[in-house]
C-alpha positions as CSV (number, residue, x, y, z in Angstrom):
1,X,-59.7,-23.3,-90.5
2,X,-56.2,-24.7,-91.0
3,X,-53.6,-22.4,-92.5
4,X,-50.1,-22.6,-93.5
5,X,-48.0,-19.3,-93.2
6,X,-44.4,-18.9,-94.0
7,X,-42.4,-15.9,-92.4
8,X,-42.1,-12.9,-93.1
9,X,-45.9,-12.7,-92.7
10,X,-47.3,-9.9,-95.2
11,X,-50.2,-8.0,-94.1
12,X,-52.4,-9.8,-96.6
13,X,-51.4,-12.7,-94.6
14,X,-52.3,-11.6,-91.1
15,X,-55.7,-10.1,-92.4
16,X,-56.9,-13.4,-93.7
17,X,-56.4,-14.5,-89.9
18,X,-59.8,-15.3,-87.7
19,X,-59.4,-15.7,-84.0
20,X,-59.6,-19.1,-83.8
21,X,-57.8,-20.2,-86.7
22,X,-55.1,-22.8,-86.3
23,X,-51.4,-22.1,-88.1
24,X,-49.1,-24.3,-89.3
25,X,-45.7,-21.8,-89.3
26,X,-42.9,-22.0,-91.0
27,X,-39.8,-20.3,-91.8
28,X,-38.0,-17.9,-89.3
29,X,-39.1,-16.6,-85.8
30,X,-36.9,-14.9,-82.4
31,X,-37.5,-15.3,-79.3
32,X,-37.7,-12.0,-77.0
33,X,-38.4,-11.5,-73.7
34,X,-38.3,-8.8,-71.4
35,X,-34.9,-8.0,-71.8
36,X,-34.5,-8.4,-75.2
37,X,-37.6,-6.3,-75.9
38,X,-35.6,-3.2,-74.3
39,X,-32.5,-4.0,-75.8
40,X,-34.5,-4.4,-79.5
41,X,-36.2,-1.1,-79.0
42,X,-32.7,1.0,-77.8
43,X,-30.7,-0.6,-81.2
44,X,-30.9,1.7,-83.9
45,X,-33.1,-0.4,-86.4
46,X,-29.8,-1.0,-88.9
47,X,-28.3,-2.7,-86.4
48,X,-30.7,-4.9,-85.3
49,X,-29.9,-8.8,-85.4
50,X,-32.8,-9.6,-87.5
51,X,-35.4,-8.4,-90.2
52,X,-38.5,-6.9,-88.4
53,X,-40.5,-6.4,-91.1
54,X,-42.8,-9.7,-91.4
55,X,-41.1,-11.2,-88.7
56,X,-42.4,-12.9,-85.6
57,X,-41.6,-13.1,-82.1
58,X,-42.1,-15.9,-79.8
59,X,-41.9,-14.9,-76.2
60,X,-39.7,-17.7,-74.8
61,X,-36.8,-18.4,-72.9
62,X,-35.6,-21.7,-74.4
63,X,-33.7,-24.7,-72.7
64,X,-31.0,-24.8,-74.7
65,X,-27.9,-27.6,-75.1
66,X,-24.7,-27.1,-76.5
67,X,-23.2,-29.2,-79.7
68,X,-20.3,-29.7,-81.2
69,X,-21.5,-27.5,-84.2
70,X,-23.9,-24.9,-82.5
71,X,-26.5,-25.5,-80.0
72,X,-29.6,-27.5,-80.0
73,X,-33.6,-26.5,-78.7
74,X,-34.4,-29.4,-75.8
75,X,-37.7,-27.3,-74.3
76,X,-39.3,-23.9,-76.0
77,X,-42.3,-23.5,-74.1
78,X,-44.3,-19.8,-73.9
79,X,-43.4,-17.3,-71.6
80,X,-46.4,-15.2,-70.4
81,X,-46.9,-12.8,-72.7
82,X,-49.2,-9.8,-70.4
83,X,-45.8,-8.8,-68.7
84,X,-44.2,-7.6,-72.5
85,X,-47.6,-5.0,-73.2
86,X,-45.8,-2.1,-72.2
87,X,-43.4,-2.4,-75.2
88,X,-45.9,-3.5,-77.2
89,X,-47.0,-0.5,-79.4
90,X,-43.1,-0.2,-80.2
91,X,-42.4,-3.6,-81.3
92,X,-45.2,-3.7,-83.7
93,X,-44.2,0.0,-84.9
94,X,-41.5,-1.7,-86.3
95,X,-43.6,-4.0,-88.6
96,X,-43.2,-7.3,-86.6
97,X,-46.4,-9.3,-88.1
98,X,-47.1,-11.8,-85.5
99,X,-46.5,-12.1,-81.9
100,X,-46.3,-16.1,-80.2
101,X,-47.1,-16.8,-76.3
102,X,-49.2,-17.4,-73.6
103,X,-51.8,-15.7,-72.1
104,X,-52.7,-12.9,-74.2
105,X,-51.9,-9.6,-74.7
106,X,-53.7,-5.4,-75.3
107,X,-55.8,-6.8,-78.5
108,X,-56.4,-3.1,-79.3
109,X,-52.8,-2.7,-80.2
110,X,-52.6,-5.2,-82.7
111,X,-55.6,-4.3,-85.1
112,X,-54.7,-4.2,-88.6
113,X,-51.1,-4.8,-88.4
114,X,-50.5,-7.8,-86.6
115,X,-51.8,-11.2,-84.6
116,X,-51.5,-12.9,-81.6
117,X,-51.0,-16.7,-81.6
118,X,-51.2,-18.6,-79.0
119,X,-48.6,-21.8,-77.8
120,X,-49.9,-24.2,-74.8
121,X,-48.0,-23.5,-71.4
122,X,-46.4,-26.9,-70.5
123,X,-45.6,-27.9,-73.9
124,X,-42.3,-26.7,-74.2
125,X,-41.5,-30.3,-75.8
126,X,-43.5,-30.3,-78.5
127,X,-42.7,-27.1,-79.2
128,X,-39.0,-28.3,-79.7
129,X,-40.5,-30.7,-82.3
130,X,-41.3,-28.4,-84.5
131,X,-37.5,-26.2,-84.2
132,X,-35.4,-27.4,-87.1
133,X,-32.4,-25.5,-86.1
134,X,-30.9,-22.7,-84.4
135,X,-29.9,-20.1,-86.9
136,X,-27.5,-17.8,-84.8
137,X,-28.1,-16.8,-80.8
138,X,-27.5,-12.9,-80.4
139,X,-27.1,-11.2,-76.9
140,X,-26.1,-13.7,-74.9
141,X,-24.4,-11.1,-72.3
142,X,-28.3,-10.9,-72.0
143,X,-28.1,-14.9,-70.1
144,X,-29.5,-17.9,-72.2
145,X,-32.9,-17.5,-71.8
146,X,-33.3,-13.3,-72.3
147,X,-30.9,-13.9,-75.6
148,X,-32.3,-13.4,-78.5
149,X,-32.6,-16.9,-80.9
150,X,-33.0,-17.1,-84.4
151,X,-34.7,-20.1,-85.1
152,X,-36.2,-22.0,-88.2
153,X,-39.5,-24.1,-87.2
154,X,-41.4,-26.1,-89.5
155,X,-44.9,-26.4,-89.1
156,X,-45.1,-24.7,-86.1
157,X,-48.4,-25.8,-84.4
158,X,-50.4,-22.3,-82.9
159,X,-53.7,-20.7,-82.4
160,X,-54.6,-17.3,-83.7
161,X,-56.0,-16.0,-80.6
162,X,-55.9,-12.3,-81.3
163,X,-56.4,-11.1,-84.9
164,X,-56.3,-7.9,-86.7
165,X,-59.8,-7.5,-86.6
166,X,-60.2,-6.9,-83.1
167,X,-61.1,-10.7,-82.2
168,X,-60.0,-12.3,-79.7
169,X,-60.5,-15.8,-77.8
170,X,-59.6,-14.0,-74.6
171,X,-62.6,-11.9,-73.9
């Protein structure tokens, strides 16, 4: 089944979600990776750069060119996801509805509060496709790729690959 989600994602929205559903996202999503992940759960939550209730994080470590008026996505493929489980529990504590990547992640951790989608390794160009714009970069003491991006995609093309439900594509 074919669905189209807009972020924040409510919990209605991530318990309609099958394993094996295909999403069409739109709307707002960060990237995070390892560093950022520490650096999100040490900030007291009033201070953090974006809304985590709803939102959703796409483990990636963009290419990324400069503009005259901001910067510009070239290349946003996944980055394996297994390596961010151990802060796992803690991001979704905070009410982050959906988590983007590669490879999967602990399935038991995200039952009835959040999904896993999944983004092809390799396909960091189509990916790009579907980034409208760069909303505003945060942490980027953090380097380029560990910096937190605020990004606006349309139609973002993923897989639900772990649901709320305990399903999942990788077993």
């Amino acid at each position: 089944m074919a669905v189209r989600l807009k972020t924040p994602l409510s919990e209605e929205d991530v318990l309609k979600l099958r394993a094996g559903d295909t999403v069409y996202l739109s709307g707002e999503i960060v990237t995070a990776r390892d560093s950022a992940h520490r650096r999100i759960l040490s900030s007291p939550r009033k201070e953090l750069p974006f809304k985590p209730e709803g939102a959703v994080i796409y483990h990636c470590g963009p290419v990324v060119r400069k503009t005259g008026v901001g910067y510009e996505i070239v290349s946003a493929g996944p980055t394996t996801s297994s390596r961010m489980n151990r802060y796992l529990k803690e991001i979704l504590a905070l009410s982050i509805r959906g988590i983007i990547g590669k490879g999967g992640m602990n399935p038991r951790l995200f039952r009835a509060r959040a999904v896993y989608f999944a983004f092809t390794g390799g396909a960091g160009s189509l990916a790009a496709k579907s980034i409208k714009r760069v909303k505003a970069v945060h942490w980027l003491d953090l380097g380029i790729p560990e910096a937190l991006w605020v990004l606006e995609v349309r139609n973002f093309p993923l897989i639900v690959a772990i649901d709320a439900h305990g399903g999942s594509l990788y077993r």
